[in-house]
N, C-alpha and C positions, 0 to 999 in steps of 0.2 A: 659501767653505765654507757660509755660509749659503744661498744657492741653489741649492747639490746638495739640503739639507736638506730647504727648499721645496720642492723638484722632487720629491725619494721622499717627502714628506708628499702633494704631490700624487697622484701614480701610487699610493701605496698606498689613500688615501680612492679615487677611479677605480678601481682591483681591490675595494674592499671594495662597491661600490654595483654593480659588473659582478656580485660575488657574487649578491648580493643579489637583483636582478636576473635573473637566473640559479633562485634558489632561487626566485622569486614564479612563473615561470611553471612548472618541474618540478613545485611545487606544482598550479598550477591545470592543469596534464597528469595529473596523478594524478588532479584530482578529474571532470576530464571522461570519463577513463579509465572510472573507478570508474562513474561514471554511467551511462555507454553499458552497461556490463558487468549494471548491475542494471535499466534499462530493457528489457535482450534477454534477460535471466531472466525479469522478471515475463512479457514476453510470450510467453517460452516454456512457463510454466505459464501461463496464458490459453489457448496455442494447445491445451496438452495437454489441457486442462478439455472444450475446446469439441471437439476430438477424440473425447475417452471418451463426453460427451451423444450427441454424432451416432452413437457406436458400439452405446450401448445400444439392445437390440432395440426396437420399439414397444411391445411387452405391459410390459415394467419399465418404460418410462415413461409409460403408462399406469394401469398400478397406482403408482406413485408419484403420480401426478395425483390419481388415485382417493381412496390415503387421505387425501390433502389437501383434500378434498371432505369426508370420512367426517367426518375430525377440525373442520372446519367445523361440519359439519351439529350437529355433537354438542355443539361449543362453545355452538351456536344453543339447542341444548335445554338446555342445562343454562340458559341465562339465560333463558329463556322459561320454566322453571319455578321459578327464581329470585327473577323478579317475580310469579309464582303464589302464591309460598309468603309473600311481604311483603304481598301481598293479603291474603291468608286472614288473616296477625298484623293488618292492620289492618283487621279487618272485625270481627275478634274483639273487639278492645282497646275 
């Protein structure tokens, strides 16, 4: 009696670790799943990004260039009269 016992204590601990077992790699199936699935999105938007740039005519991305220069140039001026304007207070002072 006691070695039946033993015996379905054993097979059941064996089914409870085949579980187990079992559930550690569905687990890591799901997450490499899941991985792939968002590696081939991001690079689907990437592909799309780089798509739509190539598709813009040159004139819009040149004028996007442009006011990027613009807004530079003007950043430029505003600090160069910046330091104009902390001259004059210390020249006054």
């Amino acid at each position: 009696m006691s070695t039946i016992i033993k015996q379905q204590n054993a097979e059941g601990k064996q089914n409870e670790e085949q579980n187990e077992h079992q559930s550690l790699q569905r687990t890591e199936q799901n997450e490499e799943q899941q991985n792939r699935e968002t590696l081939d999105s991001q690079y689907a938007n990437l592909e799309a990004i780089a798509n739509r740039k190539a598709s813009l005519p040159e004139a819009e991305n040149t004028q996007i260039y442009g006011e990027k220069r613009n807004h530079d140039k003007f950043m430029y001026a505003i600090s160069l009269t910046e330091k104009a304007v902390l001259e004059m207070l210390n020249l006054s002072s």
